[in-house]
C-alpha positions as CSV (number, residue, x, y, z in Angstrom):
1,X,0.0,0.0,0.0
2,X,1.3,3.2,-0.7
3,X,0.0,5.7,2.6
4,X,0.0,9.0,3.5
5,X,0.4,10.4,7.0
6,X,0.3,14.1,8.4
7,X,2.6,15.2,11.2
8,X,1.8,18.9,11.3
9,X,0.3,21.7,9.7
10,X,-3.5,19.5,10.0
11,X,-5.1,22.5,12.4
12,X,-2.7,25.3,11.5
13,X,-0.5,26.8,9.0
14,X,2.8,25.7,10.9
15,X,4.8,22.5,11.8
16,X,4.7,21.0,8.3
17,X,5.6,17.5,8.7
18,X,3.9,14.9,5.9
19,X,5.0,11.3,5.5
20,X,4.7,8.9,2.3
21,X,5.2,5.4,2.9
22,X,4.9,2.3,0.4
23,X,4.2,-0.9,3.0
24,X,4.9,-4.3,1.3
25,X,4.1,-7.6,3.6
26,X,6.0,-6.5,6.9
27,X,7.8,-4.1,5.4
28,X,8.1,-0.4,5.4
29,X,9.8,2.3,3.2
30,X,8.8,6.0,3.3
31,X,9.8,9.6,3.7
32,X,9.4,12.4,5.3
33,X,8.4,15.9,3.4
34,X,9.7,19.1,6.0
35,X,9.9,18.7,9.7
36,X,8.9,22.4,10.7
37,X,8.7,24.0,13.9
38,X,5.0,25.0,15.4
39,X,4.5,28.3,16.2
40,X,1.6,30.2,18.4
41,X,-1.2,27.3,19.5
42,X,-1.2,25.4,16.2
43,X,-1.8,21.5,17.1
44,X,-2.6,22.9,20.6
45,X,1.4,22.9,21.2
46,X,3.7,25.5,21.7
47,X,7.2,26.8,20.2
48,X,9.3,26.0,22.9
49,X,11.7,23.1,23.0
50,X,10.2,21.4,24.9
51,X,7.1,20.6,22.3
52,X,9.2,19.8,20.0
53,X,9.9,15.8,20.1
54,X,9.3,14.0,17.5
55,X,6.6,11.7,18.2
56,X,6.2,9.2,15.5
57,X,8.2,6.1,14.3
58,X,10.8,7.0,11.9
59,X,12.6,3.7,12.0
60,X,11.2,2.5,8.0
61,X,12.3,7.0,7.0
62,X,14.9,6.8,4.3
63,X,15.1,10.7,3.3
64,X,13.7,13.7,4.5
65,X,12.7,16.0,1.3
66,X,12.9,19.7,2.6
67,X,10.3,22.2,0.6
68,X,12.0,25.5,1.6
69,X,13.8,27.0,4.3
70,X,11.3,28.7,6.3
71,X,11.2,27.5,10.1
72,X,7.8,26.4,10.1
73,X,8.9,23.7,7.7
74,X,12.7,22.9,9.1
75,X,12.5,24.0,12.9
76,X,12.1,20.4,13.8
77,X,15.2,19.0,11.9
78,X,17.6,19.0,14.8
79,X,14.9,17.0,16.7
80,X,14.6,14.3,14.0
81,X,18.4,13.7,13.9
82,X,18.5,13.5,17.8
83,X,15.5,11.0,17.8
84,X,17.9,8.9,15.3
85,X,16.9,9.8,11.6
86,X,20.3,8.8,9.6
87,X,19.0,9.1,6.1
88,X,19.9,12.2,3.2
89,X,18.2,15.5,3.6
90,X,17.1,16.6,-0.3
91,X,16.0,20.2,-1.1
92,X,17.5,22.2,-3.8
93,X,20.4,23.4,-4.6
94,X,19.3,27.1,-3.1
95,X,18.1,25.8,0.3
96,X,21.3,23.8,0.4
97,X,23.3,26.7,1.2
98,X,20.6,28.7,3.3
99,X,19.4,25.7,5.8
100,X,22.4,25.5,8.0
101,X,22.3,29.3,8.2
102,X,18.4,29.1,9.4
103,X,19.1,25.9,11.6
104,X,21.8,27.9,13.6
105,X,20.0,30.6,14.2
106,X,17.3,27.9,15.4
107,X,19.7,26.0,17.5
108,X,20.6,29.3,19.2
109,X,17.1,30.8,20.3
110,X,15.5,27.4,21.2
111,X,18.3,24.4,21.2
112,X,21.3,25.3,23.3
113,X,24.1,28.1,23.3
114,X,26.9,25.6,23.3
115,X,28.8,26.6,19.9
116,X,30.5,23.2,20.1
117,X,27.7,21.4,20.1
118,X,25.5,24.1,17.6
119,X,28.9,23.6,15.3
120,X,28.3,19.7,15.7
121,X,24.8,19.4,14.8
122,X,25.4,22.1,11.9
123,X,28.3,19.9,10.5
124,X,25.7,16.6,10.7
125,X,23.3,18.3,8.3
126,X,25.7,19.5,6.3
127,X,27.1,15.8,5.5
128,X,23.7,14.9,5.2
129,X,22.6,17.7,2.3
130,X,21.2,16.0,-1.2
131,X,21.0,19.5,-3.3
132,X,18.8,18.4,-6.3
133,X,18.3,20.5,-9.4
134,X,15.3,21.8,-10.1
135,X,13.2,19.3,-12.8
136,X,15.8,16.7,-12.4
137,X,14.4,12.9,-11.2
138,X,16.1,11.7,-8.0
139,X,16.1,8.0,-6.7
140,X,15.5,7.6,-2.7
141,X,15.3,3.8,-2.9
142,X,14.8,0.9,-5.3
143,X,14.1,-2.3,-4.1
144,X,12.6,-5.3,-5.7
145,X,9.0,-4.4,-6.3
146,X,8.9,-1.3,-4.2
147,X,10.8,2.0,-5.5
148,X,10.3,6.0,-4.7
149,X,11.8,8.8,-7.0
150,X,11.3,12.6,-6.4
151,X,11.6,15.5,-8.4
152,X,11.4,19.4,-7.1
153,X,9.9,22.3,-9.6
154,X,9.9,25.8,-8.4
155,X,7.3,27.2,-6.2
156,X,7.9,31.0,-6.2
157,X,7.3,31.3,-2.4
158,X,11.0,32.1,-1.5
159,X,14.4,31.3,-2.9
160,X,15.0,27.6,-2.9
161,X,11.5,26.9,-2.4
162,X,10.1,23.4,-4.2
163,X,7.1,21.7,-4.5
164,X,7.8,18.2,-5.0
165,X,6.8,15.5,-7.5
166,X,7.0,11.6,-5.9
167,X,6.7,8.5,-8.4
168,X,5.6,5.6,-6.2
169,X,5.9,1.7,-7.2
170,X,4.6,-0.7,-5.3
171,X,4.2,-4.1,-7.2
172,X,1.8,-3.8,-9.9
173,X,0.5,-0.2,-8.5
174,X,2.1,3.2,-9.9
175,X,1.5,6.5,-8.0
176,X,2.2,10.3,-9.0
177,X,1.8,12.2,-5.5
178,X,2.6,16.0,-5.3
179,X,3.5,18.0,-2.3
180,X,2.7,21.9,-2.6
181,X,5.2,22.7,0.7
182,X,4.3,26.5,0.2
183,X,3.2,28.2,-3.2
184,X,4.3,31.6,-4.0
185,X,2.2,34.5,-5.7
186,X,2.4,35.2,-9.8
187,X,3.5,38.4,-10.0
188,X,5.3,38.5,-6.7
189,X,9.1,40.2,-6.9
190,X,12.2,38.2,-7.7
191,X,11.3,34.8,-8.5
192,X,9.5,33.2,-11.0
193,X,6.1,32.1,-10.7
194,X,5.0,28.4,-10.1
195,X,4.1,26.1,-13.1
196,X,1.5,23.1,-12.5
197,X,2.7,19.7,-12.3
198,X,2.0,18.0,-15.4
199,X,0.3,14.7,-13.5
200,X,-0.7,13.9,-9.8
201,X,-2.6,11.4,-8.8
202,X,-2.9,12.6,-5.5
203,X,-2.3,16.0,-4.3
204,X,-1.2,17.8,-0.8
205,X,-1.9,21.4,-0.7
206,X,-1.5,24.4,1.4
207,X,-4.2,26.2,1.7
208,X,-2.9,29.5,3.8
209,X,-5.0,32.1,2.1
210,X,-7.5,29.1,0.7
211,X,-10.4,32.0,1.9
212,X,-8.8,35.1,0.1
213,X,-7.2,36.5,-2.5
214,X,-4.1,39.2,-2.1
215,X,-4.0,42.4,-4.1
216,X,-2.6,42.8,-7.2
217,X,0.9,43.8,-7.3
218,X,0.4,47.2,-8.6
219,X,-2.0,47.9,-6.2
220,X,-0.1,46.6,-3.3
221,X,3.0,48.8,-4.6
222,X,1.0,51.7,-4.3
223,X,-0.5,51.0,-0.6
224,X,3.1,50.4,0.2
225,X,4.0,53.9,-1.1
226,X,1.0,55.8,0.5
227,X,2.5,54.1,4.4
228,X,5.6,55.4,3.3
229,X,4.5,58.8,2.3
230,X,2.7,59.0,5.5
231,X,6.2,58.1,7.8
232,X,7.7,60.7,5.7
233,X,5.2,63.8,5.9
234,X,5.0,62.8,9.9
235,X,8.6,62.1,11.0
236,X,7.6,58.6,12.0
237,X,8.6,55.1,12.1
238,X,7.3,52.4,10.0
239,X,8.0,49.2,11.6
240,X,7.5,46.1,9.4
241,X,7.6,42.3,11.4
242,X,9.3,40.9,8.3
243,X,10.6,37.0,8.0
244,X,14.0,36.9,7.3
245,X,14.1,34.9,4.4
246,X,11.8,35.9,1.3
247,X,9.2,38.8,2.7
248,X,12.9,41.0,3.4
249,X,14.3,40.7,0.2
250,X,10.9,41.2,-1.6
251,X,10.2,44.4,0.5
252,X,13.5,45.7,-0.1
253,X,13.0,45.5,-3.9
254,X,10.0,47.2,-4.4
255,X,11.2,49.9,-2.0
256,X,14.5,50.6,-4.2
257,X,12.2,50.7,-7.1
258,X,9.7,53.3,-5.1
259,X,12.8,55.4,-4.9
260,X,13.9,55.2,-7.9
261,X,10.8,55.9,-9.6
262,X,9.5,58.8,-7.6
263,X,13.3,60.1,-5.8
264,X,13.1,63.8,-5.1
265,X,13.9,64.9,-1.6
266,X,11.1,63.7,0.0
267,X,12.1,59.9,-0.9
268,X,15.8,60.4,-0.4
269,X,15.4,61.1,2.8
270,X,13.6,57.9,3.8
271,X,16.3,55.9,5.7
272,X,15.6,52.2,5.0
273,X,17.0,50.0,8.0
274,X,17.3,45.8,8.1
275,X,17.6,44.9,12.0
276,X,18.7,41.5,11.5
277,X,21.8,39.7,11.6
278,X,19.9,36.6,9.7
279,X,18.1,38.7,7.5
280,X,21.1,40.4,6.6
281,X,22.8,37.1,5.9
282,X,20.1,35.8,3.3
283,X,19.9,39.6,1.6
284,X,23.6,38.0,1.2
285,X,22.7,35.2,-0.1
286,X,20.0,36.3,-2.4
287,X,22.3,38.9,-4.3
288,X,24.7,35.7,-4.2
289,X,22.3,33.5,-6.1
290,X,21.4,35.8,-9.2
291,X,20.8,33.0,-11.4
292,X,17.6,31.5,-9.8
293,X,15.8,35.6,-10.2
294,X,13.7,36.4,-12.5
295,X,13.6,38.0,-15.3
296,X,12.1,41.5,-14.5
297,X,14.8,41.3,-11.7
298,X,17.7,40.4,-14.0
299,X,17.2,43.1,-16.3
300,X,17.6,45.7,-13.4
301,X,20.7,44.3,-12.5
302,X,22.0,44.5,-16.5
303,X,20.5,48.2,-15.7
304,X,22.9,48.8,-13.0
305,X,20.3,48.8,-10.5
306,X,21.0,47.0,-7.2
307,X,17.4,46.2,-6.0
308,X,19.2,44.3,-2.6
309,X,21.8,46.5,-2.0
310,X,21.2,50.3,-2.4
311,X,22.4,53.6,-1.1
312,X,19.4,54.4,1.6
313,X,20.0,50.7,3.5
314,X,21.3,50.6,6.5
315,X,22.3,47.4,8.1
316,X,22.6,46.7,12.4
317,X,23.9,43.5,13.0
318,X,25.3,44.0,17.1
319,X,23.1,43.9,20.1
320,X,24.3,47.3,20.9
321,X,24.0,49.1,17.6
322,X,19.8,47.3,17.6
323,X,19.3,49.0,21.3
324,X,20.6,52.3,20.1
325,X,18.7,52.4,17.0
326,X,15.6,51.3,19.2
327,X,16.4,54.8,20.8
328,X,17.2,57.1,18.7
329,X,14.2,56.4,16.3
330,X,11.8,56.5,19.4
331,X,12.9,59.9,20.4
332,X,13.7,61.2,16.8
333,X,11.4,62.6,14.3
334,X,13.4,61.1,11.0
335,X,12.0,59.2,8.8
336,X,12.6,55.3,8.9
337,X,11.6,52.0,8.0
338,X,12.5,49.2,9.6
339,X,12.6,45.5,9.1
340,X,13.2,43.8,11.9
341,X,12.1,39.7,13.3
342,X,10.0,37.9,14.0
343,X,7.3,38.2,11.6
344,X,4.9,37.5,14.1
345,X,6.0,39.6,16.9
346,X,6.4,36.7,19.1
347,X,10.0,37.2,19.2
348,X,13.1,39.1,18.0
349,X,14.2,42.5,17.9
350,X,11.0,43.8,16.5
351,X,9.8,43.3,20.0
352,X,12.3,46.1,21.4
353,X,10.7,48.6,18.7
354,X,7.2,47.3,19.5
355,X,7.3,48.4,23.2
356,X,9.1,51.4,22.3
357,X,6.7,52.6,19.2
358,X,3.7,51.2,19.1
359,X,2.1,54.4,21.6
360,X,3.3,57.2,19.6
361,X,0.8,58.3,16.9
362,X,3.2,59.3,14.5
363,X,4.5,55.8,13.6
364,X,3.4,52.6,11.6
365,X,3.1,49.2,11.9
366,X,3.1,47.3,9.1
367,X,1.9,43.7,8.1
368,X,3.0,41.8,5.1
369,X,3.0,37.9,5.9
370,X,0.0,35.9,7.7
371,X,-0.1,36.3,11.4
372,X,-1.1,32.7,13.1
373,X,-3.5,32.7,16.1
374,X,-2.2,33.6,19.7
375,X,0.5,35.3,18.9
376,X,1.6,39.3,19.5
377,X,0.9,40.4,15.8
378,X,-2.8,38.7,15.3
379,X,-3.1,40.9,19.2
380,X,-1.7,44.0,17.3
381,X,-3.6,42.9,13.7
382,X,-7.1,43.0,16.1
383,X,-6.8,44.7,18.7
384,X,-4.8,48.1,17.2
385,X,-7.1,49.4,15.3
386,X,-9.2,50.3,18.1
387,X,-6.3,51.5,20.1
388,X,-6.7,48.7,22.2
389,X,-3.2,46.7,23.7
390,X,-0.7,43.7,23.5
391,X,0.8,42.2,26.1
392,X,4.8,41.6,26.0
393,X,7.1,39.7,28.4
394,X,3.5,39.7,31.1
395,X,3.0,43.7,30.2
396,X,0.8,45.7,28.5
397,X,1.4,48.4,25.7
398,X,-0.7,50.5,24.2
399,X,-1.5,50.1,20.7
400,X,-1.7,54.0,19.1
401,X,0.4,53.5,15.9
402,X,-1.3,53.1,12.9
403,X,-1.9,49.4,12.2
404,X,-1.6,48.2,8.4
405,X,-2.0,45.0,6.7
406,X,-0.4,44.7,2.6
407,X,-1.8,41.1,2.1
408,X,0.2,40.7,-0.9
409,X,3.7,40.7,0.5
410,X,2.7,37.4,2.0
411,X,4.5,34.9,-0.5
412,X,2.1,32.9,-0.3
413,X,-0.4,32.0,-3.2
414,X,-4.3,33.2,-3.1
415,X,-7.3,31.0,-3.4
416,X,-7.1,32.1,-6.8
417,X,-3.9,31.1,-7.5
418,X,-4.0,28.0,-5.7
419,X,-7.2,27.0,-8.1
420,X,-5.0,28.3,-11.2
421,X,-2.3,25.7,-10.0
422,X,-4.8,22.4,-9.6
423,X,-6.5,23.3,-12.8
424,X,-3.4,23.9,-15.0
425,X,-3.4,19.6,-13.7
426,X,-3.9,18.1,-17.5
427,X,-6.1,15.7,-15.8
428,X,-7.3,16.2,-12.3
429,X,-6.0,14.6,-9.4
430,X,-8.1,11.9,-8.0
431,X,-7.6,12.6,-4.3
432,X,-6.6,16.3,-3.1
433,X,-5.6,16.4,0.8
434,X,-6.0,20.2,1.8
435,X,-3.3,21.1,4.9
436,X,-1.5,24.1,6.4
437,X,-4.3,26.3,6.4
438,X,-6.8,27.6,9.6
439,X,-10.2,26.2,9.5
440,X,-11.9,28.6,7.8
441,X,-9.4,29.3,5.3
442,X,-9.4,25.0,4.3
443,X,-13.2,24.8,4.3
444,X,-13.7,27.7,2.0
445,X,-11.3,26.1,-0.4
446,X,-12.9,22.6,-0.1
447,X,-16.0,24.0,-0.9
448,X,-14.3,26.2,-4.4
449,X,-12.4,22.7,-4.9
450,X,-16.0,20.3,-4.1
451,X,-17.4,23.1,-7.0
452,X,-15.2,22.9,-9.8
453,X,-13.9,19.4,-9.8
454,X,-14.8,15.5,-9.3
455,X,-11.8,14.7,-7.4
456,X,-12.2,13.6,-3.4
457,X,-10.9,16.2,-1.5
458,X,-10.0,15.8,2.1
459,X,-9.0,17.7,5.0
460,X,-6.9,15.1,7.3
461,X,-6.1,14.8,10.7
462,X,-3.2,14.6,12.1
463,X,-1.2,11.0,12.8
């Protein structure tokens, strides 16, 4: 039988964990596809450490296939090698280089401090890295009657990111199944837009924004320049909870090309600051890895444009420098923006702007990625608009900065998109398993998906 199991990501948008397994007689072979971290109450668990075991058998796991970098969808790795996972880690040949950058910076905050033993773990994965073209077949295990190939296409949702293609054989029975991992946006900056699988027989499928569709991009550009304006004209702060790997570098292209179209001395005075050693490092790594941009992004660079590294950006990378900055712009009246983590407030330097910011009138807050339940920026998201609070470290702050939410920043795909991507399916899948998504968000695509097509779509539980 060829089985699928969910570890995470069944009642939440985190902790993406999914498991294919072809059972022959007594005997097991599968993988794993991402072993992410859970974050706010997803799965009614927590982000601390000590949620994080792994609690299913991995004895019959032969490869963990990694989607993309983001923490949600890695956090767990470290967990899976120390309950005694010994098989290859495959992911492309992007997130090759940025998952032991994310990992340590995982290790540090909820692992341990001991640089021996960070150094240790970091060198493990590193022996244990498959990097896998893009479109290229790869063979986890062939044996006898049973055998299990994979193959990652782009998904647009950050650099590196894959959705991934699985040929199954089990005997006489053949199997296409097709994990999403995370979709990106058409349109979105940088990257190149999914394309749809040409088969699957049975599909797994985020379903993030399966309620909602983003704005276009043009529109979003512009509701990113009116915030802007409004730091500018007022001396404030815009503060923007940004991930550090995709929403950063998208944010910081469309700003250098807000510049550059409109300059004058109202927009060269906007100081534009990245409060993140880690975000920092993948800015790195995206001007790095030019070749896997697209191609409105590759032309500005033949322009002479530098869309990730430009005149106005300022980057803090010491503890020091972050509290100073935290400061100055709280007692200044120049114009800033800053991108600072986490992307949900529930952590991170932005926290140190938050308590400092958030009750002056004159500055922003401003939301570009999906905020998950229970945590400080779905408080802010709900409660700031009616100058309400949010609680930090067991204390209160007022909320009197203006709250703002650009939808479209989010990498993730729309319901729109996400239909576009099934449909563009040359024949429909026959089963379509709908994960990493909040309840309302995963009905409301069941019922476009229960519209348009015959196929059986299910929203599982987890293992």
């Amino acid at each position: 039988m060829i089985n699928l199991h969910h570890h995470g990501a069944t009642s939440g948008v985190t902790g993406s964990c999914h498991e294919l397994t072809l059972t022959q007689g007594s005997h097991e072979s599968g993988i794993l596809i991402d072993c992410g971290l859970f974050q706010g109450q997803d799965e009614g668990r927590g982000a601390s450490a000590s949620d994080l075991s792994i609690d299913f058998p991995i004895d019959h796991i032969r490869a963990l296939v990694v989607t993309h970098v983001h923490i949600d969808h890695v956090g767990r790795i470290p967990y899976l090698l120390a309950a005694g996972f010994d098989g290859p880690i495959i992911c492309s040949e992007p997130s090759a280089i940025m998952l032991p950058e994310i990992l340590e910076d995982a290790l540090k905050i909820g692992f341990t401090r001991d640089r021996q033993l960070i150094e240790r773990v970091l060198g493990l994965i590193r022996s244990r890295l498959v990097p896998v073209p893009y479109g290229q077949w790869h063979s986890v295990f062939a044996e006898g009657d049973c055998s299990l190939s994979v193959r990652l296409q782009r998904a647009g949702h950050i650099l590196g990111s894959a959705y991934v293609e699985c040929d199954a054989r089990e005997g006489e029975t053949e199997e296409r199944i097709v994990f999403s991992g995370d979709l990106g946006a058409p349109h979105a900056p940088l990257l190149p837009a999914p394309q749809s699988p040409e088969r699957a027989d049975r599909l797994v499928i985020e379903s993030t924004y399966g309620d909602k569709d983003h704005e276009d991009r043009e529109r979003r550009r512009y509701r990113l320049k009116a915030v802007l304006e409004h730091a500018l004209e007022d001396g404030g702060t815009v503060l923007v909870p940004a991930f550090s790997i995709g929403r950063t570098q998208e944010l910081l292209y469309e700003i250098e090309s807000l510049i550059h179209e409109f300059g004058g001395e109202l927009w060269n005075n906007l100081e534009i600051v990245v409060d993140s050693p880690l975000a920092a490092d993948f800015t790195r790594i995206y001007r790095d890895l030019k070749p896997y941009w697209d191609a409105e992004a590759t032309e500005l660079v033949r322009q002479g444009r530098h869309p990730l590294s430009f005149e106005q950006l300022t980057v803090i990378n010491s503890h020091d420098e972050h509290l100073n900055a935290v400061d100055y712009l709280a007692r200044s009246h120049r114009p800033c923006v800053v991108l600072a983590g986490s992307g949900m407030c529930a952590g991170g330097r932005i926290v140190n702007y938050l308590k400092a910011m958030l009750g002056d009138r004159r500055n922003n807050v401003l939301f570009v990625g999906y905020q998950a339940a229970d945590t400080p920026g779905r408080d802010i998201l709900n409660y700031g608009r009616k100058e309400g609070w949010v609680q930090f470290d067991g204390n209160r702050y007022d909320i009197r900065a203006r709250i703002h939410q650009v939808s479209g920043y989010s990498a993730h795909a729309g319901q729109s998109d996400l239909l576009r991507f099934i449909q563009g399916i040359s024949q429909a899948p026959q089963e379509i398993r709908i994960v990493h998504g909040d309840e309302d968000a995963k009905q409301a695509f069941k019922k476009e998906l229960d519209r348009l097509l015959s196929s059986e779509v299910l929203i599982p539980l987890g293992s």
